[in-house]
VEXKE-691181 format. One line per field, with one value per residue: x, y, z of N, C-alpha, C in turn; residue in three letters. Coordinates in pm, whole numbers. Each point is the difference from the previous one (the first is absolute). Example, Ala and Ser with C-alpha at 12.3 -4.5 7.8 and 13.67 -1.06 7.14 Angstrom:
residues 2
nX	(1319;-35)
nY	(-569;105)
nZ	(780;-72)
caX	(-89;82)
caY	(119;119)
caZ	(0;6)
cX	(90;-77)
cY	(120;109)
cZ	(0;73)
aa	(ALA;SER)
***
This chain:
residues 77
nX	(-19401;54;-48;6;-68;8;-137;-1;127;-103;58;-11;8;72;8;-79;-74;60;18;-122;30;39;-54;-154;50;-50;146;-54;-21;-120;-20;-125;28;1;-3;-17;-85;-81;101;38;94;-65;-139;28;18;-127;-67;24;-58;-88;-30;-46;-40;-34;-142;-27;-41;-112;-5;-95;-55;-77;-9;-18;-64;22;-38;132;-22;157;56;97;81;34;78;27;91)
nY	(352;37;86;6;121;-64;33;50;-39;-38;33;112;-124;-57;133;16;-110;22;114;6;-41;91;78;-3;-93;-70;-47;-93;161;29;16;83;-68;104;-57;85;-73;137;14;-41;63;90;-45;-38;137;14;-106;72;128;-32;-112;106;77;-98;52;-28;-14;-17;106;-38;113;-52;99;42;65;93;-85;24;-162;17;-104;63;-37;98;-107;-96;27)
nZ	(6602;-149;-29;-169;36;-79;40;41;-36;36;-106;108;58;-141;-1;30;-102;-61;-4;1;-126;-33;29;-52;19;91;8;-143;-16;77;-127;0;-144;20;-157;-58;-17;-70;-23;144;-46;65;-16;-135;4;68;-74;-150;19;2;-119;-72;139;-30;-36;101;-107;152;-26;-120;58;-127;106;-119;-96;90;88;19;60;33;48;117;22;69;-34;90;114)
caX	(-55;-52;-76;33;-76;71;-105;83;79;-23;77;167;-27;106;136;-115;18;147;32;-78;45;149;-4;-95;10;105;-13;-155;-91;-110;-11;-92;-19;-139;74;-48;79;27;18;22;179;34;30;117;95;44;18;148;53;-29;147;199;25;36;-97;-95;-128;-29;-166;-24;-94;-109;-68;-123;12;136;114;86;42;50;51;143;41;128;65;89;-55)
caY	(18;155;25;151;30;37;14;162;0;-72;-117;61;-48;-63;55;37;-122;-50;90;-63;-162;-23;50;-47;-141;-41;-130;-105;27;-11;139;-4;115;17;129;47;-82;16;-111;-121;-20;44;-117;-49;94;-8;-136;-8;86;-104;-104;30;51;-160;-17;-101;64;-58;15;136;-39;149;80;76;-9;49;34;-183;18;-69;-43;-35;-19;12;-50;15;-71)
caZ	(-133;5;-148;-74;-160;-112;-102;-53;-59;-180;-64;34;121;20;70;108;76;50;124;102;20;103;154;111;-1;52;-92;7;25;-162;-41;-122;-73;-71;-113;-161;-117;-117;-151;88;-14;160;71;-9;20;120;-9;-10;109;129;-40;-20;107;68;86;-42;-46;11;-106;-86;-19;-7;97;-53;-150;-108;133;35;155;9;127;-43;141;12;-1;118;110)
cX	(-31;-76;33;-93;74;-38;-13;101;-35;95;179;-6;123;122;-59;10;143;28;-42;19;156;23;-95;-24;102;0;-65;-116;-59;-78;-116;-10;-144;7;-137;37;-6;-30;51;121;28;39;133;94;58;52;172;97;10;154;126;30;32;-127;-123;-174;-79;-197;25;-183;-107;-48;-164;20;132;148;27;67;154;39;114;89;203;53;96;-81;-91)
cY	(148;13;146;-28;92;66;160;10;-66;-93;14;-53;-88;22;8;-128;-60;66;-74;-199;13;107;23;-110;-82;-180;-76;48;33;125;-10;164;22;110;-46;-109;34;-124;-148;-5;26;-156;-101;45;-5;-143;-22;69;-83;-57;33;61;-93;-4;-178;41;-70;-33;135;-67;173;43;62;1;113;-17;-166;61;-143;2;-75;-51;10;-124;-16;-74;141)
cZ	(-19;-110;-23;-132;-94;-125;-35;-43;-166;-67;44;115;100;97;130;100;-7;155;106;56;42;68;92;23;108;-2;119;26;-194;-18;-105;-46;-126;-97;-107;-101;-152;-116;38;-70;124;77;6;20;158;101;24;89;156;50;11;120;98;116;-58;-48;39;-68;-59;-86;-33;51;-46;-133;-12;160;-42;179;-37;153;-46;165;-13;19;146;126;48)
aa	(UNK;UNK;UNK;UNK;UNK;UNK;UNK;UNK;UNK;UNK;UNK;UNK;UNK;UNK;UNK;UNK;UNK;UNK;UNK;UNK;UNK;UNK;UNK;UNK;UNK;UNK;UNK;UNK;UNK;UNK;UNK;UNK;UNK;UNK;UNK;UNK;UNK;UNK;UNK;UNK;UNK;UNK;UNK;UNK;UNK;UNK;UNK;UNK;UNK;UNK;UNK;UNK;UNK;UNK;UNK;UNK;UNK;UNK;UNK;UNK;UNK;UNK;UNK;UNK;UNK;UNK;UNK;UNK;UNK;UNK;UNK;UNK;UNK;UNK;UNK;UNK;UNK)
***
């Protein structure tokens, strides 16, 4: 399991956590990320981002009044 704060990058976070879900990641392993949620489009945003990389989202849940924490798990044996 690894964790990345994402929370300095602000609402430009995306490319960031992609990078990191497919190459710090090794499969079936699980990954928490911790970003800025702004206006909470983030959230869904990344939701979707999640999905379409072919990873399993396994929680997304509010961390504090302005941090969202998602957990995601590479996909594989």
């Amino acid at each position: 399991m690894k964790r990345y704060d994402l929370r300095h990058l602000k609402d430009d976070f995306y490319g960031r956590m992609s990078e990191l879900m497919n190459g710090g990641l090794d499969k079936g392993e699980v990954g928490i990320f911790l970003f800025e949620i702004g206006d909470f489009s983030s959230v869904q945003k990344s939701a979707d981002m999640v999905k379409e990389a072919g990873f399993e989202l396994m929680n997304s849940i509010k961390f504090n009044e302005v941090d969202w924490t998602i957990v995601v798990k590479k996909k594989g044996n």
